[in-house]
N, C-alpha and C positions, 0 to 999 in steps of 0.2 A: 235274256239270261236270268232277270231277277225273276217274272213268272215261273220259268221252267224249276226253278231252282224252290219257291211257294211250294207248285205241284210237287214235286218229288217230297216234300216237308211233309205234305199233307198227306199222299200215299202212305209214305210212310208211318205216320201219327194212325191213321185209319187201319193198318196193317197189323200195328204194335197192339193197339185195341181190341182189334179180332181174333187175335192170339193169345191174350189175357182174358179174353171174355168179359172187355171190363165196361165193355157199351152202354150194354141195360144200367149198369152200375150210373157211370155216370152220368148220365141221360136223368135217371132216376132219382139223383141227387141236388144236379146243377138247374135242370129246366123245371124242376118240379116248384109252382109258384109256396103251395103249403109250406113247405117245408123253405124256402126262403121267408116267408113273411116269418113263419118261430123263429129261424134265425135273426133276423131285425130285431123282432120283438126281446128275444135274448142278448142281444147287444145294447138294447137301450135300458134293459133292466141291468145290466153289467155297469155300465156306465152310470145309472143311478146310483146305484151299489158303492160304486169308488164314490163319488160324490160326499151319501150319504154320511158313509163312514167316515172321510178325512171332517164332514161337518162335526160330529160325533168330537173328535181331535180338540179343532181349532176356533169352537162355538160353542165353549161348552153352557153357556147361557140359554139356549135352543131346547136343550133338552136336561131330563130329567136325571138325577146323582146314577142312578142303576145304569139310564142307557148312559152317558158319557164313560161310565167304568168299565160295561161290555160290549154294549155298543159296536163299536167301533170292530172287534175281533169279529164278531156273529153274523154280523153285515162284511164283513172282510171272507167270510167261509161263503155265505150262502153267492156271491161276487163272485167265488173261483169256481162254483158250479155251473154259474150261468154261462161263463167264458166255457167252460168245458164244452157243456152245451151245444154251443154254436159249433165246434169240429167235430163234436162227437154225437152226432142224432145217430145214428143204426146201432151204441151202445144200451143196455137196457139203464133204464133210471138206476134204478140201485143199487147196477155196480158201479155205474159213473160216482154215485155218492159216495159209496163205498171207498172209491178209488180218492176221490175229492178229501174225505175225511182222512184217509191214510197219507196224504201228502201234507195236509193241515199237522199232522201229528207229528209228522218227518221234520218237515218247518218248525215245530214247536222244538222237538228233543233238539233239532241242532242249533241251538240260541243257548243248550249247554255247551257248544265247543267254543272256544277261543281264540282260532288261530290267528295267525297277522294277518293274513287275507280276509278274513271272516269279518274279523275287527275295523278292519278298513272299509270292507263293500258297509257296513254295518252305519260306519260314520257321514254316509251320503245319505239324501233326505228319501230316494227310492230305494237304496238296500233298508234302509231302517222299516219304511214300510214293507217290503216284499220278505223281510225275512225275521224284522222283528227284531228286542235288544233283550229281551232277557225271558229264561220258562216261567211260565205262568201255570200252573194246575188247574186253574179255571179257565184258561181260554181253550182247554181241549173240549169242554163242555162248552165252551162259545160258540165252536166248531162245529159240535155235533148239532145244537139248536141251529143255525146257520143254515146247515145244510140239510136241514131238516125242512125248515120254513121253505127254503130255492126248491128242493123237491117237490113239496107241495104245489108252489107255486107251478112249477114245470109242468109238470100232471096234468092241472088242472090247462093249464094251456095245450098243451097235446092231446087231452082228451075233447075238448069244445074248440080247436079251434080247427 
């Protein structure tokens, strides 16, 4: 009963596929070793990224008064591209960035609202990093250097690797 009940899974799965023409797609996507290894590669640079930045934070003896000031934000932008990255390879670079920087902005102008919810996600050690505690006018410029450097960086991995 449990095989027949597989096969019919699987027919079905196969069916839904061919109907959507989403085969090539996925095939194209998932088996493809290239485009797995950027994805790794994009994850470990994501992961340095957070690293990098909370050093920036909680070390500030590490580095220098400018990176401890920006630091932290710039490496926080170019971080939320490379995560993009990794779900988003069949978008072109520049609107991911594009898209990246307009969300960084989003995050920035709502560190003006106040509300009790906001206030509260805010008081916890991951809302404060994920959404930040107050506008800053320079970290929009963080953001855009950030994501400027992770596209680079991107490029240059897509294109040689």
């Amino acid at each position: 009963m449990r095989a027949f009940l597989l096969t019919k899974l699987l027919e079905f799965h196969e069916a839904l596929l061919a109907s959507h023409n989403c085969t090539a797609y996925l095939y194209s996507t998932t088996l493809n070793t290239e485009v797995l290894k950027r994805k790794i590669i994009f994850l470990l640079l994501f992961v340095f990224c957070i690293w990098l930045a909370l050093a920036t934070r909680h070390h500030h003896e590490w580095f220098l008064p400018l990176i401890v000031k920006y630091g932290g934000d710039t490496i926080w932008a170019a971080a939320f591209l490379f995560l993009l990255r990794i779900f988003f390879t069949k978008i072109k670079l520049w609107k991911l960035a594009m898209i990246a920087y307009l969300l960084g902005v989003i995050d920035e102008i709502s560190q003006l609202w106040h509300t009790s919810i906001l206030v509260a996600i805010r008081e916890t050690t991951i809302g404060k990093l994920m959404l930040g505690q107050g506008f800053v006018w320079s970290d929009l410029l963080c953001y855009a250097v950030g994501i400027l450097m992770a596209a680079a960086i991107i490029w240059t991995i897509e294109k040689y690797n």
